[in-house]
BAKOLNU-556898 format. One record per residue: residue in one letter; y, x, z of N, C-alpha, C in turn. Coordinates in steps of 0.001 Angstrom, whole numbers, padded with zeros to 6 digits, always signed. Example, Ala and Ser with C-alpha at 12.3 -4.5 7.8 and 13.67 -1.06 7.14 Angstrom:
! residues 2
A-005690+013190+007800-004500+012300+007800-003300+013200+007800;S-002250+012850+007080-001060+013670+007140+000030+012900+007870;
***
This chain:
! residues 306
X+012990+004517-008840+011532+004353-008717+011223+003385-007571;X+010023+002457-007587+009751+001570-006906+009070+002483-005567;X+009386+001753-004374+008660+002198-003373+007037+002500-003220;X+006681+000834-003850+005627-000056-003849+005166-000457-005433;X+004054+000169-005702+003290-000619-006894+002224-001315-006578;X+002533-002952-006958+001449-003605-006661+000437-004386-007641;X-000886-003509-007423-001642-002909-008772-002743-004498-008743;X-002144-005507-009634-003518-006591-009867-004114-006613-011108;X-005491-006531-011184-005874-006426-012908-006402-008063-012591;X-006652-008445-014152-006931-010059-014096-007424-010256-015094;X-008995-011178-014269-009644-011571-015567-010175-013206-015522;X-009805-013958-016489-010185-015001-016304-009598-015817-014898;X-009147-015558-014582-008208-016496-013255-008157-017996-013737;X-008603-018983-012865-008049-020360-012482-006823-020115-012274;X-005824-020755-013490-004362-020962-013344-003622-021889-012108;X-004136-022394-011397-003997-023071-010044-003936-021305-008846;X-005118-020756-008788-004959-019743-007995-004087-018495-008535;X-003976-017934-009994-003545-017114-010347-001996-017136-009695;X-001211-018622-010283+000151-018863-009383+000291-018560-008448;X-001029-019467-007425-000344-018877-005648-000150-017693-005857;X-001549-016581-006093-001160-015106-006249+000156-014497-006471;X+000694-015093-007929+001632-014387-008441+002646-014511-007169;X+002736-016344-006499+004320-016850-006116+004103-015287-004433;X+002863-015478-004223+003187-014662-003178+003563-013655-003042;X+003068-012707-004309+003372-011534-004171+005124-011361-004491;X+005334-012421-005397+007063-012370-005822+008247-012805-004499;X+007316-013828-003626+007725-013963-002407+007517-012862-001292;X+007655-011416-001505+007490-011029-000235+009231-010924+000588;X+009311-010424+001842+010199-010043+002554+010300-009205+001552;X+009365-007680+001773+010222-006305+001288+010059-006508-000443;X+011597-005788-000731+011357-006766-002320+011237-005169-003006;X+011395-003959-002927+011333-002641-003286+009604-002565-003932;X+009546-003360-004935+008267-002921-005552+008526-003399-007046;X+007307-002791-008109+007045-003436-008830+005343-003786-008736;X+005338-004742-009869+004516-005847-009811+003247-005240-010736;X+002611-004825-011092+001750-003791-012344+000623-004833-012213;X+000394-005912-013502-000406-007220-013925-001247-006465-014959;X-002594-006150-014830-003365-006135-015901-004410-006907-016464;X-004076-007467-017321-004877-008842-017965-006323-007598-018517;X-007741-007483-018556-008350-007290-018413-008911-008118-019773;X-008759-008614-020700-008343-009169-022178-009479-010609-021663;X-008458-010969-020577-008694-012314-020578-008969-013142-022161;X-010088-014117-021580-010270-015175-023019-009691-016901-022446;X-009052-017000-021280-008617-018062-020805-007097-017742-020829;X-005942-018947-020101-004602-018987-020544-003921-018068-019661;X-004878-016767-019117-003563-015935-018010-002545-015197-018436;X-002651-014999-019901-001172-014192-021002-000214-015603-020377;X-000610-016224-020504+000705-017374-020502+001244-017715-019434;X+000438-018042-018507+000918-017987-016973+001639-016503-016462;X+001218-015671-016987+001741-014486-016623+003343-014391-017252;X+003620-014326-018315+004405-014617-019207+005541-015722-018724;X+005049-016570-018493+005761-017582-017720+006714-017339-016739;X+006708-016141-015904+007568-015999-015010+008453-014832-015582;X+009624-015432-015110+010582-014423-015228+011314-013677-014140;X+010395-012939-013938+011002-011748-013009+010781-010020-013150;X+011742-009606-013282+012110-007780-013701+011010-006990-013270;X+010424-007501-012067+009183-006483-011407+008158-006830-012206;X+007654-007603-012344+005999-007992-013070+006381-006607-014585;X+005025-006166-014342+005211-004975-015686+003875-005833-016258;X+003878-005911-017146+002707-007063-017625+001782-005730-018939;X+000439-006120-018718+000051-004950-019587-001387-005679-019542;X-001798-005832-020906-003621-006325-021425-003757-005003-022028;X-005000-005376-021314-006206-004772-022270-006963-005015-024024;X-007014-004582-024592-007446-004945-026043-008658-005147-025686;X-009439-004569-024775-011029-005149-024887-011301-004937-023353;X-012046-005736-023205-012454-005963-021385-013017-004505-020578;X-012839-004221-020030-012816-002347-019270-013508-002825-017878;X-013358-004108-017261-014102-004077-016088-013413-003485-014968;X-013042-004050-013811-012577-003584-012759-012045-002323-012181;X-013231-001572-012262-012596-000165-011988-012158+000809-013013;X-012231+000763-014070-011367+001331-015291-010074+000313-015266;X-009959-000731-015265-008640-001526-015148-007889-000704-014003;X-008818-000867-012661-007952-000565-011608-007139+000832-011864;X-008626+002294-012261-007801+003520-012394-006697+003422-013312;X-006768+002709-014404-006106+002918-015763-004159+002157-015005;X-004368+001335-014014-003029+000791-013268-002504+002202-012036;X-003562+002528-011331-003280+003807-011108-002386+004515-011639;X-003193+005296-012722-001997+005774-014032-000809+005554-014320;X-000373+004198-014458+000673+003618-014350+001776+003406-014087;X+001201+003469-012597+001835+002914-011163+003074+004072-011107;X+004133+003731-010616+005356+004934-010420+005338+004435-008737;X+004808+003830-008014+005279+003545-006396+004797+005023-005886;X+005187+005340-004534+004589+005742-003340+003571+005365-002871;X+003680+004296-002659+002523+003544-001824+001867+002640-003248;X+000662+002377-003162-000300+001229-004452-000872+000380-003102;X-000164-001133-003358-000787-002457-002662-001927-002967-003437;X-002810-002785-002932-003985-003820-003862-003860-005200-003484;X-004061-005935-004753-003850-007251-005016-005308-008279-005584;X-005835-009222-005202-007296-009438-005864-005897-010998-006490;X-006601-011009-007998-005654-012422-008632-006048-013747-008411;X-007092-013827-007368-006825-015035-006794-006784-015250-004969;X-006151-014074-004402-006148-014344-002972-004763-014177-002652;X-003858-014087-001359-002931-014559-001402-002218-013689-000297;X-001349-013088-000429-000200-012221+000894+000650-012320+001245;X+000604-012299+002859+001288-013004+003560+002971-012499+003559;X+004357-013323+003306+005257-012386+003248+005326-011590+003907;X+005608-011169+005164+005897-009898+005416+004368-008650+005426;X+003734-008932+004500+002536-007682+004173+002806-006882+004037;X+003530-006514+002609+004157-005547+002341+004898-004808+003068;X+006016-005078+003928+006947-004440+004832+006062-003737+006126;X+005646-004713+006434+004752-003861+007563+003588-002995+007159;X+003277-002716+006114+002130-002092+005900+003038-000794+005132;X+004271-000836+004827+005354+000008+004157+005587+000934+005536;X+006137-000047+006608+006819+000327+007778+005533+001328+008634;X+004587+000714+008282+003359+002023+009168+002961+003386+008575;X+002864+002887+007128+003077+004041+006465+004366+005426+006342;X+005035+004559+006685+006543+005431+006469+006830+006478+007963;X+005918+005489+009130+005969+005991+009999+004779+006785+010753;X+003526+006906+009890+002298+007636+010111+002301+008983+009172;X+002449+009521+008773+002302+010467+007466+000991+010687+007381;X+000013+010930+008826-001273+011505+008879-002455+010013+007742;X-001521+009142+007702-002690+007833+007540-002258+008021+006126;X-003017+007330+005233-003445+006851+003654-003482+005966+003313;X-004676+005361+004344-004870+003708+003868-004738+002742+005138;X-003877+001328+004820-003193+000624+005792-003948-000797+005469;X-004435-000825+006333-005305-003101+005865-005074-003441+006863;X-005380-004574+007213-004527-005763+008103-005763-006730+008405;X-005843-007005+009393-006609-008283+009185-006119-009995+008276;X-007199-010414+008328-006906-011241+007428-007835-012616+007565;X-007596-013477+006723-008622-014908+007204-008812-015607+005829;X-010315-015933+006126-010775-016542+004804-010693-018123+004514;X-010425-018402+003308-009974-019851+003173-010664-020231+001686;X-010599-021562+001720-010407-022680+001978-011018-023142+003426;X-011949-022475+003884-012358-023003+005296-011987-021766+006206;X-010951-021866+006986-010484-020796+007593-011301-020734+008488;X-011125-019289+008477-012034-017695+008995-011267-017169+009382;X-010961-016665+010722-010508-015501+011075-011529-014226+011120;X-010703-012857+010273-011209-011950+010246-010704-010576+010683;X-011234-010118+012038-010118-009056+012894-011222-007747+012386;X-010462-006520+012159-010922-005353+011950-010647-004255+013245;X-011906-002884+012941-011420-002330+013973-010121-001442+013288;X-009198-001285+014166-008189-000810+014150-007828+000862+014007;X-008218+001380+014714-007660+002732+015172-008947+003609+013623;X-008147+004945+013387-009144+005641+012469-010253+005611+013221;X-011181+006622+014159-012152+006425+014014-012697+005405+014057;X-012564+004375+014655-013909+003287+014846-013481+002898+013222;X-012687+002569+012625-013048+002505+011175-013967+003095+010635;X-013514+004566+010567-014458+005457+009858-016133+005299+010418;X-016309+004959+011826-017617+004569+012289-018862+003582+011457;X-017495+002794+011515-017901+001043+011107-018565+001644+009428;X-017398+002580+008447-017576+002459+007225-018967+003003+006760;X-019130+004322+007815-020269+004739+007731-021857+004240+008735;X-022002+003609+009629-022908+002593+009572-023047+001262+009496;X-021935+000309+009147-022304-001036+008908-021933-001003+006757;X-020498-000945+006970-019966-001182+005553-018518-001092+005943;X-017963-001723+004786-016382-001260+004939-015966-001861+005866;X-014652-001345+006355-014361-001560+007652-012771-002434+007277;X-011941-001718+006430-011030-002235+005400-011126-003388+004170;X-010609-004510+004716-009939-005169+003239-009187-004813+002222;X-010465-004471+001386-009839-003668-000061-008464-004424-000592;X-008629-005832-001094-007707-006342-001787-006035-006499-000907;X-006511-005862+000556-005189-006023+001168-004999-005010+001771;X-005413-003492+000970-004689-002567+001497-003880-001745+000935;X-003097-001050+001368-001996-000203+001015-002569+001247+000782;X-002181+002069+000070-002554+003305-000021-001308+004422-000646;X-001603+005373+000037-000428+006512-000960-001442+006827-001871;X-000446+006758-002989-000753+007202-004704-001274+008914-004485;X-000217+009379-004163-000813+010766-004122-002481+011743-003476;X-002627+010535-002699-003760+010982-001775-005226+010419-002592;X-004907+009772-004075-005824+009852-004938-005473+010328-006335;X-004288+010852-006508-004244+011676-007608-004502+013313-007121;X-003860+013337-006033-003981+014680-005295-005700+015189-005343;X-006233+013918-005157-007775+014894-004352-008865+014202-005763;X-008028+013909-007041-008539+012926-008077-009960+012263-007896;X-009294+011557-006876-010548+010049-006301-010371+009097-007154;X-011167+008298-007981-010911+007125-008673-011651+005945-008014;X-011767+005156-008883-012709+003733-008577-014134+004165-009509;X-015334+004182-009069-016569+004432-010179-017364+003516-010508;X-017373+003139-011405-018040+001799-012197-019616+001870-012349;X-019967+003162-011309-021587+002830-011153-021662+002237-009713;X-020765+001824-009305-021092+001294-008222-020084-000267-007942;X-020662-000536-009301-020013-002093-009361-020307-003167-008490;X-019037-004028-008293-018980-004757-007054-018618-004279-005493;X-019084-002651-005649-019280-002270-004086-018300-000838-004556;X-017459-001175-005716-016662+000150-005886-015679+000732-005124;X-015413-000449-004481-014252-000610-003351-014802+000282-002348;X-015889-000111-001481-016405+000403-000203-016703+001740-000901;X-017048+002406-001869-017178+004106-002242-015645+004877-002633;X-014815+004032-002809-013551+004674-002375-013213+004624-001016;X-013672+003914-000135-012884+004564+000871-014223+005828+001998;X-015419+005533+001432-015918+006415+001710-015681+007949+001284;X-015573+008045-000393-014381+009739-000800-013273+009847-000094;X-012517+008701+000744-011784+009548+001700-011579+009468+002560;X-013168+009181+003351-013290+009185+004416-013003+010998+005439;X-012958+012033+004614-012561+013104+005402-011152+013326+004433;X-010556+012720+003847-009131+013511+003262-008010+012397+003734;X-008255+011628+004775-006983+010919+005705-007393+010077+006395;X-006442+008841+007566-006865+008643+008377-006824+007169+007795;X-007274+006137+008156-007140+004889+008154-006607+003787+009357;X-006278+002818+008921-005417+001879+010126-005548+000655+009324;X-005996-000115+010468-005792-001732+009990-004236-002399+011067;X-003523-002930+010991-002754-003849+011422-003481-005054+012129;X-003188-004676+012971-003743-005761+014663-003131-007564+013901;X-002087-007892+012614-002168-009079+012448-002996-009560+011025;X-002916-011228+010920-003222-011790+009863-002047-012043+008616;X-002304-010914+007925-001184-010487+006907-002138-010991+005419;X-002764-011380+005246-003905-011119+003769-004841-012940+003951;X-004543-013851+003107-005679-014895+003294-006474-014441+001427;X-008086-014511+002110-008980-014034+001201-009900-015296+000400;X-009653-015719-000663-010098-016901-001175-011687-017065-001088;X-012499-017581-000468-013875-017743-000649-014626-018673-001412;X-015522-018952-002967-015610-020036-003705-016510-019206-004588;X-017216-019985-004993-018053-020351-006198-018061-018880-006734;X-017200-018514-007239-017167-017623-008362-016482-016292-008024;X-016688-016236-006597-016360-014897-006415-017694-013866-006362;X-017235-012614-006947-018355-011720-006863-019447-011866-006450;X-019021-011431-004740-020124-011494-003981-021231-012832-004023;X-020652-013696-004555-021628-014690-005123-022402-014908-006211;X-021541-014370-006693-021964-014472-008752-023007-013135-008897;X-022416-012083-008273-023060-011048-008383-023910-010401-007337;X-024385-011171-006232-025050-010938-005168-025838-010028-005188;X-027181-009805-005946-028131-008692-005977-027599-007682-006060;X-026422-007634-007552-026011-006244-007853-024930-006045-007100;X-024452-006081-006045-023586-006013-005134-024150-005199-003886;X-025355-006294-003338-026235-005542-002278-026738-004467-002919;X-027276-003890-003840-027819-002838-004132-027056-001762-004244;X-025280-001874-004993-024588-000605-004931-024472-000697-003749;X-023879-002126-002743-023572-001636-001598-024253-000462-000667;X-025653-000890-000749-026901+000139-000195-026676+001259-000832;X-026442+001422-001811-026150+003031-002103-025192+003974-001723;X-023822+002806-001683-022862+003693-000965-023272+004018+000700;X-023876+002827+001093-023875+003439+002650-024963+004675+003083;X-025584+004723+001806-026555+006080+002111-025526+007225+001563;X-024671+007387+000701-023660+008396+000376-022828+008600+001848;X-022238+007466+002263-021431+007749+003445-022362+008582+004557;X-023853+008011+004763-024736+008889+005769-024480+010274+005147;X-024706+010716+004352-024904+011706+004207-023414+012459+004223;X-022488+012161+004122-020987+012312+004897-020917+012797+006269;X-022154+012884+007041-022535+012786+007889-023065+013338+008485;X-024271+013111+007677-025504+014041+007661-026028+015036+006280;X-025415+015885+006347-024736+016468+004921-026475+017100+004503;X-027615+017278+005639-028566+017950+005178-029911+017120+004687;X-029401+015271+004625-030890+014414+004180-031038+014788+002633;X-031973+014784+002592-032739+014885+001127-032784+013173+000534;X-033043+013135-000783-033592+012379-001685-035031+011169-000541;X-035816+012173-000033-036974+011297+000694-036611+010890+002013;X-035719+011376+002225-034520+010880+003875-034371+009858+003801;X-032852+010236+002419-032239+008667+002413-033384+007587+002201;X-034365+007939+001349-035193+006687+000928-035437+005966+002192;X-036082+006669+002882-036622+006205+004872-035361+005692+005151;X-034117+005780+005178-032905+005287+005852-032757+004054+005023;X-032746+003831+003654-032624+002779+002715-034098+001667+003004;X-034902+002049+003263-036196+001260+003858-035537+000399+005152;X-034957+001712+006169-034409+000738+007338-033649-000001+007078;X-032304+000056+006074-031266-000581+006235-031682-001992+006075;X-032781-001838+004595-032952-003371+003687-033813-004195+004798;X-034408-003739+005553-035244-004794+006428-035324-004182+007680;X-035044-004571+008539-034678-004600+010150-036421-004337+011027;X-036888-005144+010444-038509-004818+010790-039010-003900+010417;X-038590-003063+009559-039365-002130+009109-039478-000857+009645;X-040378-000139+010370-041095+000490+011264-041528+001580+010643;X-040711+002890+011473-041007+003869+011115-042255+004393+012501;X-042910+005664+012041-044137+006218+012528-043305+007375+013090;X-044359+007785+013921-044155+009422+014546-043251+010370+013679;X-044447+010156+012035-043853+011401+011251-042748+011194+010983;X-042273+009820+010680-040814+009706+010026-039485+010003+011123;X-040224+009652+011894-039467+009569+013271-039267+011371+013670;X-040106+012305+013311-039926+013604+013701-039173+014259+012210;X-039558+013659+011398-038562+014226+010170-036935+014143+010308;X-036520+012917+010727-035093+012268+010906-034624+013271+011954;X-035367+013570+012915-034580+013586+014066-034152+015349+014345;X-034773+016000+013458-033873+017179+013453-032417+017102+012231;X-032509+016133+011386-031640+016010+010440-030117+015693+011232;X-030742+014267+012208-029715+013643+013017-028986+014935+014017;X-029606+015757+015165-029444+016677+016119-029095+017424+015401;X-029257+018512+013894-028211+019258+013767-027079+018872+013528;X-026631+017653+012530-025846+017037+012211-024671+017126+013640;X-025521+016240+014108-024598+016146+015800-024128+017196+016282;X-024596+018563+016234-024391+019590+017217-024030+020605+016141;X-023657+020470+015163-022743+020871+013981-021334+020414+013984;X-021060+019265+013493-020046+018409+013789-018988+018663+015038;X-018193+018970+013949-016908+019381+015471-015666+018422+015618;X-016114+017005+014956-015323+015094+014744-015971+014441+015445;X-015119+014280+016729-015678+013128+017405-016557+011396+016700;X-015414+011118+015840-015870+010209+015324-017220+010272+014611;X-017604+011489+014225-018747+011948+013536-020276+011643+014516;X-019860+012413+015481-020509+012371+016826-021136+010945+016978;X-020085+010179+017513-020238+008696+017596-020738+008114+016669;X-020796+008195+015222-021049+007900+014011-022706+007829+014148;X-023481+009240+014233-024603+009757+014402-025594+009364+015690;X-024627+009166+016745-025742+008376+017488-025995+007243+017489;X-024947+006259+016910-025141+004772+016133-026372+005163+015419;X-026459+006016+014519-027159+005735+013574-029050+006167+014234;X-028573+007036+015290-029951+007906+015964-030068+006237+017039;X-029483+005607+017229-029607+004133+018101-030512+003302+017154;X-030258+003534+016232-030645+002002+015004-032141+002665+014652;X-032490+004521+014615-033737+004773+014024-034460+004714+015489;X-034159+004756+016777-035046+004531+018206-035426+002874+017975;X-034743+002244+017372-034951+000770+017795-036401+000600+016656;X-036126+001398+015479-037248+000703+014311-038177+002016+014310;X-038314+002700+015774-039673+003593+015464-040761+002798+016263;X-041793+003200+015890-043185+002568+016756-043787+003974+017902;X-043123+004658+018963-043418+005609+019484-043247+005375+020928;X-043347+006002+022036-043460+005957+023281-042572+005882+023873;X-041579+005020+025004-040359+004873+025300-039759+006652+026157;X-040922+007118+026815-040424+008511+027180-040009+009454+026174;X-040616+009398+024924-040558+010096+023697-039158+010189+023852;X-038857+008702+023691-037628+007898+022666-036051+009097+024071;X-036677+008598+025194-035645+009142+026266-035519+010757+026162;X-036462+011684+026182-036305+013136+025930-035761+013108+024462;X-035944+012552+023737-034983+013260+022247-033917+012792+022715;X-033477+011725+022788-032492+011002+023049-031497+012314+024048;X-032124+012585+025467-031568+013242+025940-030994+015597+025307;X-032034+015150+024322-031508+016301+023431-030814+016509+022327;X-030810+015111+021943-029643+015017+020843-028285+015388+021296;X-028186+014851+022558-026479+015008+023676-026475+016189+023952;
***
């Protein structure tokens, strides 16, 4: 059995990028994997490019009719015989030794799950450093967005068949960032302090093509993660929190401001996770900045939330 399954579904790929993909992943240092290719029933030439190479690891497998990302992804899941599942996006590119070191942290953390790396965006290089250690991840995931590079992280198989977490296709585009929010309390996370992962940026990636519907699941997951959190907001909570997120100006009143703030303070003084803690006054920081109320107000809650 392979150590490492490294799970790429593929649709429509530019045969120029699909290669780099493939040569890199066939180029790593640690060679203990297989390769799990799911053509996604491409209508361009990636059967053939795929096909084209001859090497024992690539497990090559289409789809009869297009399934869309996260049914591709779970359905490779399924699949997969590794320990560890490397995510792969089919047109970005990993660095040889990725694999090994993201093997080697794993092998040597048991408490961690998921392993990402920083990474840098290209054709116009970007350096992109993450926070490192679990909590400030878990911080980051639950008030900014993901904190992890999906397409360059490592994960144990078991820690989503075990707790049967999938990928959910109502939250397309942003399916990524709601998996690692389901396990955000069932393990720890770690990024790798190097640049192991270059992330292709162009025309026709998602976040471009699909911009609106991207920002909108995204906004949904980060009100799921609040409430990870803040396990007691209602339906008319999140709405007030989804008001703040989408516009920075937008100004809450007394009332909204006295509704939140017993939600936030039990939350806090419930919570027995530091990171949680920290999590919640980020977020009790961001609703002081967009209330319209009295700065003494703002200092006595403030000093009773602690």
């Amino acid at each position: 059995m392979p150590k490492v399954s490294v799970l790429m579904p593929v649709y429509n790929t530019q045969e120029a990028f699909l290669r780099e993909t493939i040569d890199s992943v066939l180029s790593q240092s640690f060679r203990d994997f297989e390769f799990l290719i799911i053509n996604d029933a491409s209508v361009t030439n990636v059967r053939d490019v795929i096909l084209s190479y001859d090497d024992p690891r690539i497990v090559y497998v289409e789809n009869e009719k297009n399934l869309g990302i996260s049914a591709t992804s779970n359905k490779g899941i399924g699949m997969s015989r590794g320990e560890y599942i490397a995510r792969q996006d089919h047109d970005d590119i990993s660095e040889p030794n990725r694999l090994l070191e993201q093997v080697r942290y794993l092998d040597s953390h048991p408490e961690t799950g998921v392993c990402g790396c920083f990474f840098k965006v290209f054709p116009e290089i970007q350096k992109v450093k993450l926070p490192t250690d679990d909590a400030s991840i878990k911080i980051r995931t639950v008030t900014e967005g993901a904190a992890v590079c999906h397409p360059a992280a490592m994960i144990r198989k078991n820690l989503l068949t075990e707790n049967g977490i999938k990928y959910q296709d109502a939250y397309r585009y942003a399916e990524d960032y709601q998996l690692w929010v389901d396990l955000l309390d069932k393990t720890c996370f770690h990024n790798i302090p190097r640049y192991l992962f270059r992330y292709r940026w162009f025309g026709g990636n998602a976040s471009v093509t699909a911009a609106s519907e991207q920002a909108e699941n995204a906004l949904k997951v980060r009100l799921n993660a609040l409430r990870k959190v803040v396990p007691a907001c209602g339906d008319d909570d999140l709405l007030l929190f989804a008001k703040m997120y989408q516009d920075k100006k937008y100004r809450l009143d007394d009332a909204d401001f006295n509704r939140l703030f017993p939600l936030l303070s039990g939350a806090y003084h419930k919570s027995g996770k530091s990171w949680e803690k920290k999590a919640i006054r980020r977020i009790y920081r961001r609703v002081l900045k967009q209330t319209d109320t009295g700065i003494w107000w703002h200092r006595w809650k403030w000093k009773h939330l602690l």
